[in-house]
C-alpha positions as CSV (number, residue, x, y, z in Angstrom):
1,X,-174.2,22.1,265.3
2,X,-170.0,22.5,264.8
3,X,-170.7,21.8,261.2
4,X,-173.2,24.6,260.4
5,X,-171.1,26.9,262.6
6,X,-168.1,26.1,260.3
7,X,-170.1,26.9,257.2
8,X,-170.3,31.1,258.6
9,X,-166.7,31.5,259.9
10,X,-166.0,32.8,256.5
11,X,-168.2,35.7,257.3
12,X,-167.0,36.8,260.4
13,X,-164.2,38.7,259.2
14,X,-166.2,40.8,256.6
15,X,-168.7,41.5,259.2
16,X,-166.9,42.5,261.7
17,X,-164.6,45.1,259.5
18,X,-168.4,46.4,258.3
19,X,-169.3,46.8,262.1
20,X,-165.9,48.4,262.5
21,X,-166.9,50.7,259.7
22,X,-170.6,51.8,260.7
23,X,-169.3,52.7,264.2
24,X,-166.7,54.9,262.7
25,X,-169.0,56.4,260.4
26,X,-171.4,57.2,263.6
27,X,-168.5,59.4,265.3
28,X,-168.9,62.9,263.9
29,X,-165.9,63.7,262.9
30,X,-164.8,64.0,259.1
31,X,-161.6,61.3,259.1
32,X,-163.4,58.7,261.3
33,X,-166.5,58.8,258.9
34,X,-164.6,58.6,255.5
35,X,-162.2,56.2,257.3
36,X,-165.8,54.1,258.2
37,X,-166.8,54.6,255.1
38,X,-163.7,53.2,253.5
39,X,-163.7,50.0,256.0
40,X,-167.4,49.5,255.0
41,X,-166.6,49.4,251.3
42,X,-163.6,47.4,251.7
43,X,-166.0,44.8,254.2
44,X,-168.5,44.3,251.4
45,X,-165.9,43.9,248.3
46,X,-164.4,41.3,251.0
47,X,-168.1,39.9,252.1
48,X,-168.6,39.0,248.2
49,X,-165.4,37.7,247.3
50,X,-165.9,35.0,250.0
51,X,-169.7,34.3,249.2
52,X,-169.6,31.1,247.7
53,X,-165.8,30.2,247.5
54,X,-164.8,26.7,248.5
């Protein structure tokens, strides 16, 4: 179980700056949603760079 844990701690970080982002897009408000939509672009060019790296 601790080994297929450690296999998806790589992933946390990504996910949780794209969680960060789709909250801040869900606040109406114009700087929080391009802010949100910023964090969730940044999350996913982070979510691939660490797909599949050693």
């Amino acid at each position: 179980m601790a080994s297929s844990m450690a296999e998806y701690m790589d992933e946390v970080g990504p996910g949780l700056v794209i969680l960060v982002g789709l909250i801040l897009i869900a606040i109406p408000e114009p700087a929080t949603s391009t802010l949100g939509a910023g964090l969730v672009l940044f999350g996913l060019a982070y979510l691939f760079y660490e797909w599949q790296r050693p």
